[in-house]
N, CA, C and O of each residue as an XYZ file, in Angstrom:
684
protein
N     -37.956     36.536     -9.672
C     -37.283     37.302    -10.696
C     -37.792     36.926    -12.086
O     -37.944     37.800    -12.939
N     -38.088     35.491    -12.360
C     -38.301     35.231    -13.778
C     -39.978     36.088    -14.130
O     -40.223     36.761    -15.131
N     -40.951     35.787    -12.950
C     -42.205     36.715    -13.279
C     -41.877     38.128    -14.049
O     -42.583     38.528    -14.975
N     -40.729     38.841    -13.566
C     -40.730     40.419    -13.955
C     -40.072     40.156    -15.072
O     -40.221     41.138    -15.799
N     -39.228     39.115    -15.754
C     -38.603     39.301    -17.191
C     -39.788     39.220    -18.115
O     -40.119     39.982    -19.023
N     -40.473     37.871    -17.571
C     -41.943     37.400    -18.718
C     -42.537     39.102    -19.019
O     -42.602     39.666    -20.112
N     -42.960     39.706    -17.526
C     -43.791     41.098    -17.659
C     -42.735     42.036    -18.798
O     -43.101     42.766    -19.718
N     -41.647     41.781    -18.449
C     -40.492     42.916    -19.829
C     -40.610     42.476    -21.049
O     -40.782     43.226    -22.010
N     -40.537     41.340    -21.115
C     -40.845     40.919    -22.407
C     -42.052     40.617    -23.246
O     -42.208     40.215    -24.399
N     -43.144     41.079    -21.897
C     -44.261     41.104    -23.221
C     -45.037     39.557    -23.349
O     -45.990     39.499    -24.126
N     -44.679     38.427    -22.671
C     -45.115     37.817    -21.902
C     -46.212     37.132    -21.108
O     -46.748     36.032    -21.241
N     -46.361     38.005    -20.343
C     -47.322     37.915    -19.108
C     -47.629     39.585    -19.277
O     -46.636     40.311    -19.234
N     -48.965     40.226    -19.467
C     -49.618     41.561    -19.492
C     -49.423     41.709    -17.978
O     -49.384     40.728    -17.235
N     -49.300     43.004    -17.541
C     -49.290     43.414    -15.757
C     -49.277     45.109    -16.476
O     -48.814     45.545    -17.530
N     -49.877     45.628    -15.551
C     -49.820     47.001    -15.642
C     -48.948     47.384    -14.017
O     -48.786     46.573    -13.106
N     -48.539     48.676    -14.027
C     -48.440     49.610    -13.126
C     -48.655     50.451    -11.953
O     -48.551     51.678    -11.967
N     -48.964     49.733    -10.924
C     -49.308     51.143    -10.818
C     -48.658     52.523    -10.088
O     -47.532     52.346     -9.621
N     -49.101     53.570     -9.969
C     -48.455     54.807     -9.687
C     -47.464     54.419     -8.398
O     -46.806     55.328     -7.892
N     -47.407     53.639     -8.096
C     -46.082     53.554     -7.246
C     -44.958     53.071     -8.162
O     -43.893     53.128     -7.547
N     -44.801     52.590     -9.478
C     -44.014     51.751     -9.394
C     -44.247     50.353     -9.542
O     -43.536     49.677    -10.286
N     -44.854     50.042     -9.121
C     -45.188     48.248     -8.494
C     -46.013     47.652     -9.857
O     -46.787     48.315    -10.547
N     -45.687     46.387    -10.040
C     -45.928     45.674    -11.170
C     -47.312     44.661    -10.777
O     -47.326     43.835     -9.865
N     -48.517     44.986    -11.778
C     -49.638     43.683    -11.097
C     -50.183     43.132    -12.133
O     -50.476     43.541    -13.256
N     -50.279     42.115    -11.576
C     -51.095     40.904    -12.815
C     -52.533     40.633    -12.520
O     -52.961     40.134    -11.479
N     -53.325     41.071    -13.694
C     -54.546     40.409    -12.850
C     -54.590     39.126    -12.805
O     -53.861     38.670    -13.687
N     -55.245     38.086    -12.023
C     -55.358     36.629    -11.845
C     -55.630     36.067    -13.136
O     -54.971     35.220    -13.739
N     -57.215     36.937    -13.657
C     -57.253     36.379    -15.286
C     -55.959     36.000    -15.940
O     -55.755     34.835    -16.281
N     -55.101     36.928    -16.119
C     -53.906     37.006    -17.144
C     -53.078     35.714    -16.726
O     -52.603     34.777    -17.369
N     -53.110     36.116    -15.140
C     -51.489     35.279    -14.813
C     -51.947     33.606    -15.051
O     -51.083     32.734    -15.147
N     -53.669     33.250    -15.144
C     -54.095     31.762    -15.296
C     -53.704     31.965    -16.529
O     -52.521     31.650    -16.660
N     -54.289     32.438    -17.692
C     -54.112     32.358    -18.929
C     -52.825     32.134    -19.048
O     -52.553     31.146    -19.730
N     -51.558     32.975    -18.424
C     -50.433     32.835    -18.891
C     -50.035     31.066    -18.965
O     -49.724     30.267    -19.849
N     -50.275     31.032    -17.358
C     -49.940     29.349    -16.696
C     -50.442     28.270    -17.874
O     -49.903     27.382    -18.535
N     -51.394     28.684    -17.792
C     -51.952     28.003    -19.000
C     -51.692     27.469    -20.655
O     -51.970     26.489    -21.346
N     -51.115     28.532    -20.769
C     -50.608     28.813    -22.271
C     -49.201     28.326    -22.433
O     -48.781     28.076    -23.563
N     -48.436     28.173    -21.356
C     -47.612     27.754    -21.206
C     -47.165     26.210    -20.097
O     -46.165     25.985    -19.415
N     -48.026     25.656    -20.267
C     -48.249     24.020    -20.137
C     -47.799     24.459    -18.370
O     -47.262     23.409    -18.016
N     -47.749     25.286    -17.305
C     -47.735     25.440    -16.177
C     -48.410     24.825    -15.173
O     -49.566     25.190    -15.386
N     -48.424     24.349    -14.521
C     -49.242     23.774    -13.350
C     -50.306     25.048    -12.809
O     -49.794     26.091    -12.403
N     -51.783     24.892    -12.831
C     -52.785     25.943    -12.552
C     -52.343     26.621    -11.147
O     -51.571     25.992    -10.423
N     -52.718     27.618    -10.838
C     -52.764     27.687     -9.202
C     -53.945     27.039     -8.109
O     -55.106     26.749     -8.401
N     -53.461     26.942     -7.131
C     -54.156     26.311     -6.082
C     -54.326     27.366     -5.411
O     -53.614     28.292     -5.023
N     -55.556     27.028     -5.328
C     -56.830     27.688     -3.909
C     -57.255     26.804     -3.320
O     -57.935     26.020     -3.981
N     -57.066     26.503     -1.810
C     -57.975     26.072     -1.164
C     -59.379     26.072     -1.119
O     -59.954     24.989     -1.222
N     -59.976     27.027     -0.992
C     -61.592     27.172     -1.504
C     -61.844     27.640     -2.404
O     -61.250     28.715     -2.481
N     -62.406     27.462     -3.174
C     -62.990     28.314     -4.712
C     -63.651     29.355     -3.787
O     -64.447     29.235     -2.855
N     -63.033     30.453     -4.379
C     -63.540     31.614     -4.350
C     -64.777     32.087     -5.593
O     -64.746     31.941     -6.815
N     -66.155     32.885     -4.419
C     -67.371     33.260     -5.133
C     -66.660     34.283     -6.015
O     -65.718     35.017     -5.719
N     -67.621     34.114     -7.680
C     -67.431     34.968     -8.212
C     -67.906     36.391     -7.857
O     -69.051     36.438     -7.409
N     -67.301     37.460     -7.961
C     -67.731     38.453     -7.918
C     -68.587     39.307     -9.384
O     -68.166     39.247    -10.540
N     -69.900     40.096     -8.917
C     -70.678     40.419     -9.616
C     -71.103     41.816     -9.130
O     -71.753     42.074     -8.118
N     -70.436     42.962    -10.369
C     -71.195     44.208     -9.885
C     -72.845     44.232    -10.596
O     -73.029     43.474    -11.547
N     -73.814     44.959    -10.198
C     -75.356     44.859    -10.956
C     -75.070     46.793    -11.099
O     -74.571     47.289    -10.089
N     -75.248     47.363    -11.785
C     -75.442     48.684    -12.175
C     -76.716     49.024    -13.043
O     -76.838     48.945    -14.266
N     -77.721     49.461    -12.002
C     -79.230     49.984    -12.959
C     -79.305     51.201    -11.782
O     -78.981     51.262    -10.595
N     -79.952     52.205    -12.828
C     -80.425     53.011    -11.820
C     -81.817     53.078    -11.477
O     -82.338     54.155    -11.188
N     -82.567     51.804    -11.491
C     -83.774     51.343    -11.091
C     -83.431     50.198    -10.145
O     -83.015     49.064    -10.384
N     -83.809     51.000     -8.668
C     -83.538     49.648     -7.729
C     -84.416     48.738     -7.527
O     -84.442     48.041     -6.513
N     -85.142     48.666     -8.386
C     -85.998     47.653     -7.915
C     -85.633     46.275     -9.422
O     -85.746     45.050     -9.410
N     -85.364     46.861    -10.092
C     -84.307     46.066    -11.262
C     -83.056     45.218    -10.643
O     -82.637     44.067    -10.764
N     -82.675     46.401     -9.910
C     -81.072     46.059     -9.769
C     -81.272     44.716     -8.269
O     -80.432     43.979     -7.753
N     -82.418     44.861     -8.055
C     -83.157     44.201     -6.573
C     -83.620     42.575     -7.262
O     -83.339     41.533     -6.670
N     -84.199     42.598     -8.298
C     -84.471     41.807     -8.801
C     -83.660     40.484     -9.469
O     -83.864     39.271     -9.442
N     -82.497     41.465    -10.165
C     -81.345     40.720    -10.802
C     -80.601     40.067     -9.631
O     -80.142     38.926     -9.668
N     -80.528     40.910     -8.585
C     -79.302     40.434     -7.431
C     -80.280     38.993     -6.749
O     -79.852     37.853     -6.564
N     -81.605     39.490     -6.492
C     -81.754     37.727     -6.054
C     -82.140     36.940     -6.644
O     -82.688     36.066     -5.971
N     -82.132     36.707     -8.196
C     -82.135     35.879     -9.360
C     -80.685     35.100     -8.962
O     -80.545     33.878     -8.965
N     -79.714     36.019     -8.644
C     -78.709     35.716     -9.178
C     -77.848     34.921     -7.654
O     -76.954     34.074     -7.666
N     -78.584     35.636     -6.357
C     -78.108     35.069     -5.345
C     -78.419     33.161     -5.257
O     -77.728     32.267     -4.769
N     -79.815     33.128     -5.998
C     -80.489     32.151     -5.618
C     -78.981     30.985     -5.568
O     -78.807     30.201     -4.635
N     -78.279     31.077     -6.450
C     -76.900     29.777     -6.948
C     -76.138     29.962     -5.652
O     -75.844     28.872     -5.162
N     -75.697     31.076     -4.896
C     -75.137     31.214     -3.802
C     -73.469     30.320     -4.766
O     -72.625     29.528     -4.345
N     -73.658     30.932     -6.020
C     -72.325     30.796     -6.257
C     -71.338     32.295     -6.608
O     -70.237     32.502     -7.118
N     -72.532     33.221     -5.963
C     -71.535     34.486     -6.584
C     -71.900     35.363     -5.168
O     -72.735     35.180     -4.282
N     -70.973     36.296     -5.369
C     -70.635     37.565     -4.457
C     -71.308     38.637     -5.215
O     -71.108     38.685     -6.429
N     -72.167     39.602     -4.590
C     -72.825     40.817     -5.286
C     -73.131     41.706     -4.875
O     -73.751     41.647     -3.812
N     -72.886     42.904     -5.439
C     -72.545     44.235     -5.125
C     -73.353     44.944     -6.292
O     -73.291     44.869     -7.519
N     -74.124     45.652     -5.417
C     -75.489     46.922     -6.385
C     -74.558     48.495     -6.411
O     -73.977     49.083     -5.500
N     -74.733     48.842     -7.915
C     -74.260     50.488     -7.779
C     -76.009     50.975     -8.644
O     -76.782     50.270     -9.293
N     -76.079     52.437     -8.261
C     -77.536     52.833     -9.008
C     -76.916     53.616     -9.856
O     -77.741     53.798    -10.752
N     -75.599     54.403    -10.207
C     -75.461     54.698    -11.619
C     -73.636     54.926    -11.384
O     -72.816     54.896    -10.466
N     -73.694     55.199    -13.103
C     -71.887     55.448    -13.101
C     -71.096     55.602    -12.592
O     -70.078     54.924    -12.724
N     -71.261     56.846    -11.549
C     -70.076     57.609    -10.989
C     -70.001     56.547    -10.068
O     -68.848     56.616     -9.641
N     -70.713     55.365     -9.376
C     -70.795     54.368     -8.185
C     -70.542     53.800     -8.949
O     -69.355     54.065     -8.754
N     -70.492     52.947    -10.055
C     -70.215     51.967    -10.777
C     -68.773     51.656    -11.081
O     -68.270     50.533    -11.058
N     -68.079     52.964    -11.412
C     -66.924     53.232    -11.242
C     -65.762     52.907    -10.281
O     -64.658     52.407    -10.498
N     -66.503     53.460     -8.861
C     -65.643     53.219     -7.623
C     -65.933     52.189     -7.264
O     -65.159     51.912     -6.347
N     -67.073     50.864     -7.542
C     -67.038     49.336     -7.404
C     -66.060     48.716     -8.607
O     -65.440     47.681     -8.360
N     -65.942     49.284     -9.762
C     -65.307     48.649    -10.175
C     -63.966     48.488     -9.567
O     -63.471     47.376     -9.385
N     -63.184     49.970     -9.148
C     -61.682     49.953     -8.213
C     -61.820     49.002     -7.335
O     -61.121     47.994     -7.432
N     -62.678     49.135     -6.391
C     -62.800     48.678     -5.309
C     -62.996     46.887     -5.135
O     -62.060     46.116     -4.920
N     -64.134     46.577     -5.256
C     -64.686     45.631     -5.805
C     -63.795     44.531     -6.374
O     -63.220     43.568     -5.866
N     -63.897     45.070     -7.739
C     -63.005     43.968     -8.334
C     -63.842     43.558     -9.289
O     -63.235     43.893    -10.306
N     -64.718     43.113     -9.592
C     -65.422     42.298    -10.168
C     -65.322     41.109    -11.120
O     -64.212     41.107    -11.652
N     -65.989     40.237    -11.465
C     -65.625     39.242    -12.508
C     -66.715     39.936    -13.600
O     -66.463     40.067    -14.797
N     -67.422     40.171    -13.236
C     -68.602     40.822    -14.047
C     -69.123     41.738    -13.847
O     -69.407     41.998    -12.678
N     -69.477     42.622    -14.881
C     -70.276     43.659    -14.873
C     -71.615     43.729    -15.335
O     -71.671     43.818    -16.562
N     -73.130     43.715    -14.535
C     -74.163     43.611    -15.244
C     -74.302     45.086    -15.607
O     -74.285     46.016    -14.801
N     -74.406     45.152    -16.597
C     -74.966     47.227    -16.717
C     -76.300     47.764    -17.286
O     -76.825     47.241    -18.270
N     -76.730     48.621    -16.763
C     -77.790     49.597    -17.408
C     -77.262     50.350    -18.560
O     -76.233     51.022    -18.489
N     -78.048     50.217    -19.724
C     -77.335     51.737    -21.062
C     -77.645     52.570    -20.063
O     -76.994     52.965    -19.095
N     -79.224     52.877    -20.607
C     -79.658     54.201    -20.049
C     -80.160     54.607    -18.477
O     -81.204     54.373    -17.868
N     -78.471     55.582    -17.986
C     -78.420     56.104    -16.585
C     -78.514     57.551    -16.900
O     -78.181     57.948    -18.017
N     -78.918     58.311    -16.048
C     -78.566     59.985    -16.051
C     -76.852     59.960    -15.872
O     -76.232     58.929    -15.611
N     -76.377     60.970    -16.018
C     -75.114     61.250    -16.366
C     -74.272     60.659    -17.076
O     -74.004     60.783    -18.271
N     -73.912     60.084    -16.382
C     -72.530     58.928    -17.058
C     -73.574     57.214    -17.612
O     -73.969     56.272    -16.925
N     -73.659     57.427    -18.733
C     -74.924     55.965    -18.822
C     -73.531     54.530    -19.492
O     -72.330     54.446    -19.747
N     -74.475     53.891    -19.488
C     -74.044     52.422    -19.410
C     -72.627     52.052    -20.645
O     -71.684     51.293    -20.418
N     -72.896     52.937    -22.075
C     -71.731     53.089    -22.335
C     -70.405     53.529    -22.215
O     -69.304     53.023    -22.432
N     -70.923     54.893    -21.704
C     -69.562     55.571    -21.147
C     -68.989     54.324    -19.823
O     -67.775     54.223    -19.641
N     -69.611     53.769    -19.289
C     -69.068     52.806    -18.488
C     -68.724     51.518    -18.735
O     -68.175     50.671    -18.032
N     -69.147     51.505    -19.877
C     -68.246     49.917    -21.099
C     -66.847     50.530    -20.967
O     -65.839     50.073    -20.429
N     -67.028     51.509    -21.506
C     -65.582     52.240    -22.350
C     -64.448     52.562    -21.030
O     -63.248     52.530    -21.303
N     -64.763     52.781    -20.020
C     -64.371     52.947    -19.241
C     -63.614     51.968    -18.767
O     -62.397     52.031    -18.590
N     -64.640     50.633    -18.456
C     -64.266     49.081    -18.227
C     -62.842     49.032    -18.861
O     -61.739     49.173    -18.333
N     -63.259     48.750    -20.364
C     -62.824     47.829    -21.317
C     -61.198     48.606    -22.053
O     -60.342     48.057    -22.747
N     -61.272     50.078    -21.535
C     -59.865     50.690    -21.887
C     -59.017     51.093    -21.007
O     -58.076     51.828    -21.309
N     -59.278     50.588    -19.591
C     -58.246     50.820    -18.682
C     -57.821     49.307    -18.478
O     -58.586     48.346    -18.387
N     -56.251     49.300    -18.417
C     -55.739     48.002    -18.496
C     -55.792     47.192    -17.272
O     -55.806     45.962    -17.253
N     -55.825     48.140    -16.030
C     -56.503     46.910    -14.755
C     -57.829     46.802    -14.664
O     -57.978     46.822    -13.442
N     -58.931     46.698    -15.145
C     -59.727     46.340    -15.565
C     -60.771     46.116    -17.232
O     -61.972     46.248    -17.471
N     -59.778     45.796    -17.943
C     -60.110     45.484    -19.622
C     -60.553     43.600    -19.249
O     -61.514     43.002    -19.732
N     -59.758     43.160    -18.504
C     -60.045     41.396    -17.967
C     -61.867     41.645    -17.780
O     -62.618     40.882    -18.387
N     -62.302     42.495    -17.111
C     -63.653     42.884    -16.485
C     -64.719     41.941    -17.566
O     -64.113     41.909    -18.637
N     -65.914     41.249    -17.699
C     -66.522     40.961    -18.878
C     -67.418     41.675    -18.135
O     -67.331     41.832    -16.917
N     -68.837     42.393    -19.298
C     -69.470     43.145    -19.533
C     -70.166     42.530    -20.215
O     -69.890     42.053    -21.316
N     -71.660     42.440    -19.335
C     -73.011     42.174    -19.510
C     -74.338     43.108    -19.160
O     -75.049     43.450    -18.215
N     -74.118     43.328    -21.004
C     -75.524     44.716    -21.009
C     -76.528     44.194    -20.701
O     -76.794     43.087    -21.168
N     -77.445     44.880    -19.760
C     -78.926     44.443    -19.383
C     -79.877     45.445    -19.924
O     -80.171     46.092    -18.920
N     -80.609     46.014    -21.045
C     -80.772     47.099    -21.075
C     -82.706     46.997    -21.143
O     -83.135     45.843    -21.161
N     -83.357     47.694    -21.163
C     -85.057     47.875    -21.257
C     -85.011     48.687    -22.855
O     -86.039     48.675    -23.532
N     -83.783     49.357    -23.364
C     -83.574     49.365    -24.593
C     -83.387     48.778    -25.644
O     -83.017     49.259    -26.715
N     -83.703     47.405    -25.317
C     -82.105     46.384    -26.235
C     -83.389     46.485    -27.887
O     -84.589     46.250    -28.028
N     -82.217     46.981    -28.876
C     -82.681     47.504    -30.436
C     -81.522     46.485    -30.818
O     -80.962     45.852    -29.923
N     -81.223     46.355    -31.947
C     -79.684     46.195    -32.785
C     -79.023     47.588    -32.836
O     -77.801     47.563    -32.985
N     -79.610     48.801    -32.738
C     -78.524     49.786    -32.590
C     -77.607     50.008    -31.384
O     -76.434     50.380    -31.368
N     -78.694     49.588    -30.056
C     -78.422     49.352    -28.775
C     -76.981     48.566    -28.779
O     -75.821     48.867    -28.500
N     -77.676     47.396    -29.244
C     -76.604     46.351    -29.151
C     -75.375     46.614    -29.575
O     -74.395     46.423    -28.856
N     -75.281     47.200    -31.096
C     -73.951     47.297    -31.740
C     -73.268     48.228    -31.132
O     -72.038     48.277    -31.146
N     -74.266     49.315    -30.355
C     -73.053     50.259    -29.894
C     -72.680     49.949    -28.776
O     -71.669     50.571    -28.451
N     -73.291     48.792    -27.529
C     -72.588     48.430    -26.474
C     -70.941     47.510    -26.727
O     -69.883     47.770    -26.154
N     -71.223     46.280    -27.883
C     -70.614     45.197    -28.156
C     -69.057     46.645    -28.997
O     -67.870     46.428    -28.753
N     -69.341     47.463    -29.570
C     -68.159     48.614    -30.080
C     -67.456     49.313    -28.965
O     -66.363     49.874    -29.029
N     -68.365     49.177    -27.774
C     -67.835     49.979    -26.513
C     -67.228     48.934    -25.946
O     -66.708     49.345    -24.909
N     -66.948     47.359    -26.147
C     -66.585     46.443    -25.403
C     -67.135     45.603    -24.335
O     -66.573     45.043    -23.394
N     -68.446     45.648    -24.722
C     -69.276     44.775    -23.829
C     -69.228     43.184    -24.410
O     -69.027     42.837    -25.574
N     -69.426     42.502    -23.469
C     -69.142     40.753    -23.784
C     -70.550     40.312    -24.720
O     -70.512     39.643    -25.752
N     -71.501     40.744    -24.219
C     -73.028     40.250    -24.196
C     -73.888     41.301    -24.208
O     -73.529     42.306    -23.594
N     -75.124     41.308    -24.860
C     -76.098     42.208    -24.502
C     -77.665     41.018    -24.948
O     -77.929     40.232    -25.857
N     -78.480     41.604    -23.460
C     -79.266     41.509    -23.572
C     -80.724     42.469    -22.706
O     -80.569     43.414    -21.932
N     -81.726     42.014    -23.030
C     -83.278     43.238    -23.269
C     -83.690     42.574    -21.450
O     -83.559     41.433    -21.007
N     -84.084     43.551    -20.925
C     -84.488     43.242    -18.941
C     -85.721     42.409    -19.264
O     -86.020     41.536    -18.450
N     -86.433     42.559    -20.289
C     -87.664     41.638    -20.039
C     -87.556     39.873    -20.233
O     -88.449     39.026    -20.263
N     -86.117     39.758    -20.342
C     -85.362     38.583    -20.497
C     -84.810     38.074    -19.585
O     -84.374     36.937    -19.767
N     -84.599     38.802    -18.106
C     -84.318     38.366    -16.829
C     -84.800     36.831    -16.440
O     -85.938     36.365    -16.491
N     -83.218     36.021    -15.922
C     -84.697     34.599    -15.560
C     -83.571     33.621    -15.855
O     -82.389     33.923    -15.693
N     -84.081     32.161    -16.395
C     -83.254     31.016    -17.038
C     -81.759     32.282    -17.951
O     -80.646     32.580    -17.517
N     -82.238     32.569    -18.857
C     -81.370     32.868    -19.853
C     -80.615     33.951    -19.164
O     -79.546     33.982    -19.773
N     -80.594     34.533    -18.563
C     -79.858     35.488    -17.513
C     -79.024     34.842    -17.109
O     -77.964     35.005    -17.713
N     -78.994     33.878    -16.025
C     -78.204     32.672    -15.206
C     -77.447     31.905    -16.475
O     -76.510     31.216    -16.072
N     -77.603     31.876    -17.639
C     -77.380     30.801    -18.285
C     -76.357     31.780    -19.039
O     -75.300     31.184    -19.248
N     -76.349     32.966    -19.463
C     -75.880     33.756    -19.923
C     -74.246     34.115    -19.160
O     -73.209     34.135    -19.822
N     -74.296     34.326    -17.956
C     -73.681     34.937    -16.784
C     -72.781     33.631    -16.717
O     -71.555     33.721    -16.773
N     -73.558     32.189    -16.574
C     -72.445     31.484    -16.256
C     -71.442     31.168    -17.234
O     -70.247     30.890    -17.134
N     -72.600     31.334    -18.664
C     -71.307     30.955    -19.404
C     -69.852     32.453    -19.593
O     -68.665     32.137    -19.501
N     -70.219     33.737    -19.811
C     -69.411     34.449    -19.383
C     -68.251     34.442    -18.465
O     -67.092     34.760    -18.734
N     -68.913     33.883    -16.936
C     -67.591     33.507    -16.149
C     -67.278     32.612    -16.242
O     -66.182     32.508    -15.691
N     -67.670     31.536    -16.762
C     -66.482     30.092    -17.169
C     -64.861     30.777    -18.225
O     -63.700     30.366    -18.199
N     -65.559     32.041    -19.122
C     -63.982     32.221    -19.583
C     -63.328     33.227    -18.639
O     -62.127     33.477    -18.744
N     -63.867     33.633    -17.995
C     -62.304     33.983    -16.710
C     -61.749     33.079    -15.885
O     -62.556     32.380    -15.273
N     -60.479     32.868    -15.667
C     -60.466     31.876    -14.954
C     -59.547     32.584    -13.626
O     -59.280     31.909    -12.632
C-alpha cells in the first residue's frame, strides 16, 4: 500500500498503463530507494544489460553487435530501421539505445523523440552512432534527447568506453 501513496504523491514516477495498473520502471524505483537512504534491491544474478543497435546498414549494425558482444556483459538485439526499432523498444526493454540518424522513413531522430517522450520509456539512454556526426547533427540529436552522440568511424575502444559509462547511470 505505501508504494501506491509515494506513486500519488509524486514520489516515486510510475506511469499507467491502459488497464489501469500502476508501473515503475526499475531505473526509477532504484533511484527512488536510493534517494531515500532505502536498502538497494537484491538480485541474485546481475542481470546482462540490455542493448538495442538500430542502423539500417547491416553490416554496421553486425559490426557494433560483436564489438560489443566481445564483454559478454550485455544482451543484444539488432533492428534495421524505425518502425522495428520501435517494437524492440516495447518489447525488448532496453537499457540502451544505439541509433542510426539517417534511416529511410522514420530516421534516427524521430526515434530519439519517440524514446525520450513516452514516459515508459524516457529512463531509455540514447546513443547516437551516426556516419553524419557534424555539430548540427549533434545538437539536433542531444534537443531530441539523446544521451551521447558519436561519428561510426569511431567504433572501437571509445564505443565500449562510451556505452559503459552510459549504463553505469541506470541502475
Amino acid at each position: 500500500m505505501a508504494v501506491v501513496n509515494w506513486i500519488k504523491s509524486g514520489k516515486l514516477a510510475a506511469y499507467t498503463t491502459p488497464g489501469g495498473h500502476r508501473r515503475v520502471p526499475i531505473a526509477h524505483f532504484r533511484a527512488f530507494l536510493q534517494a531515500h537512504r532505502m536498502p538497494p534491491l537484491v538480485e541474485e544474478v546481475p542481470a546482462k544489460r540490455k542493448i538495442l543497435i538500430v542502423d539500417d546498414d547491416p553490416a554496421v549494425a553486425a559490426v557494433t553487435a560483436k564489438l560489443l558482444r566481445r564483454t559478454n556483459r550485455y544482451e543484444l538485439v539488432t533492428a534495421g530501421n524505425g518502425f522495428a526499432a520501435g517494437i524492440q523498444v516495447m518489447t525488448f526493454a532496453p537499457d540502451l539505445v544505439i541509433l542510426d540518424l539517417m534511416m529511410p522513413q522514420l530516421d534516427g531522430f524521430q526515434v530519439c523523440e519517440m524514446i525520450k517522450s513516452t514516459p515508459e520509456t524516457a529512463y531509455i539512454k540514447v546513443l547516437v552512432l551516426t556516419g553524419y556526426h557534424n555539430p548540427e547533427n549533434e545538437q539536433k540529436a542531444l534537443d531530441c534527447g539523446a544521451n551521447a552522440c558519436m561519428g561510426k568511424p569511431g567504433i572501437g575502444d571509445a564505443l565500449q568506453e562510451k556505452v559503459a559509462e552510459l549504463l553505469e547511470s541506470v541502475q
